[in-house]
C-alpha positions in Angstrom: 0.0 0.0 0.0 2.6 2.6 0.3 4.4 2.2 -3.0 2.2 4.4 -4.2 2.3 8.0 -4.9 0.3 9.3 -1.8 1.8 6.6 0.2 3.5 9.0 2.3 0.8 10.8 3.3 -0.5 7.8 4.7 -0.9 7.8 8.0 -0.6 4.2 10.3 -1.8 5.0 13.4 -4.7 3.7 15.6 -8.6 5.1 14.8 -8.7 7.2 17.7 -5.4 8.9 17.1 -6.5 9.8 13.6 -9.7 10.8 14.0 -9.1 12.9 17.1 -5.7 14.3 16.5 -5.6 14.7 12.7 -9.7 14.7 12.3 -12.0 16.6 14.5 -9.8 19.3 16.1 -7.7 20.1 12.7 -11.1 20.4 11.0 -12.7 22.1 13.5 -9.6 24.6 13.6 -9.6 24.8 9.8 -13.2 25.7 10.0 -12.7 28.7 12.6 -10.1 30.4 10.4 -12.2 29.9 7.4 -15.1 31.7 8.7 -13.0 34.3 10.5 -11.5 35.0 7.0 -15.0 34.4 5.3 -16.6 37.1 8.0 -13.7 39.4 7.8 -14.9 40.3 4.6 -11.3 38.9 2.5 -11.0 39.2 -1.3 -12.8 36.1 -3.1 -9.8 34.7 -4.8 -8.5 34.6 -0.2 -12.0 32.6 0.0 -11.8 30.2 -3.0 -8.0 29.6 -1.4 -9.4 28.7 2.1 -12.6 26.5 0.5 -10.1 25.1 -1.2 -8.1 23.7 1.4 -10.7 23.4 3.5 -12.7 20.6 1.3 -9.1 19.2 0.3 -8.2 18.2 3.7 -11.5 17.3 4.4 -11.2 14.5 1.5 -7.6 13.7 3.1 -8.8 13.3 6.4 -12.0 11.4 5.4 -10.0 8.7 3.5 -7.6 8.4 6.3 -10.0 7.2 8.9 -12.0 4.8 6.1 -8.3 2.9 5.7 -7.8 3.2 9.7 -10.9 2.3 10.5 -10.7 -1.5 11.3 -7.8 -0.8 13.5 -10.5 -1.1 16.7 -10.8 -3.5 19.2 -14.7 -3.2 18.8 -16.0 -2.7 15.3 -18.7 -0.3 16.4 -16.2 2.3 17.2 -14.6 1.9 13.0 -18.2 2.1 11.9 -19.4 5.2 13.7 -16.0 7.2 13.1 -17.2 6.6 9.3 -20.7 7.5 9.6 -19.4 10.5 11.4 -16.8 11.3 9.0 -19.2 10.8 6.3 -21.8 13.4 7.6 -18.8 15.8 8.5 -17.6 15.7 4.7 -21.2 15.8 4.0 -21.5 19.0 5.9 -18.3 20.9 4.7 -19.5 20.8 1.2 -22.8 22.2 2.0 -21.7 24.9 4.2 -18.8 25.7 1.6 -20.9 26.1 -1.3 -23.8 27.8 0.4 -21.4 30.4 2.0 -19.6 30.9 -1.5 -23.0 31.2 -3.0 -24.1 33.6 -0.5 -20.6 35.5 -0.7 -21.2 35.5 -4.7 -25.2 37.4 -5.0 
């Protein structure tokens, strides 16, 4: 698995480690600045930049956990990081493109 190109950006770590430390409270921080920048009234080109990486990570992060995910003692614990991921994913593309929308009339 990590003869590939992105294999270094894989990261080999237990679930909870991943979807804590590299998931939620990244995200969540990522998030913050975004809307500070979004509500500080920046430049669009500043905007599409932070959207940008904003959704990019969130497709890094979301693939990370789905490969980590059977590294649980109980299975539950994979399944509901994934569900949760999911609807986080789910969530930063509709909030993106309804703020960029909004940002754009």
């Amino acid at each position: 698995m990590k003869s590939s190109v992105f294999g270094s950006m894989l990261i080999v770590k237990p679930l909870r480690e991943v979807f804590w430390f590299y998931g939620v409270i990244p995200s969540s921080l990522l998030w913050a600045t975004t809307l500070a920048v979004y509500f500080s009234g920046a430049a669009l080109t500043t905007l599409l930049l932070m959207f940008a990486l904003l959704i990019g990570y969130t497709v890094w992060i979301i693939s990370e956990i789905w490969l980590c995910r059977h590294n649980v003692a109980n299975q539950t614990y994979g399944d509901l990081a994934s569900v949760l991921t999911a609807a986080w994913a789910a969530n930063t593309l509709l909030l993106s493109g309804f703020l960029l929308l909004q940002r754009l009339s």
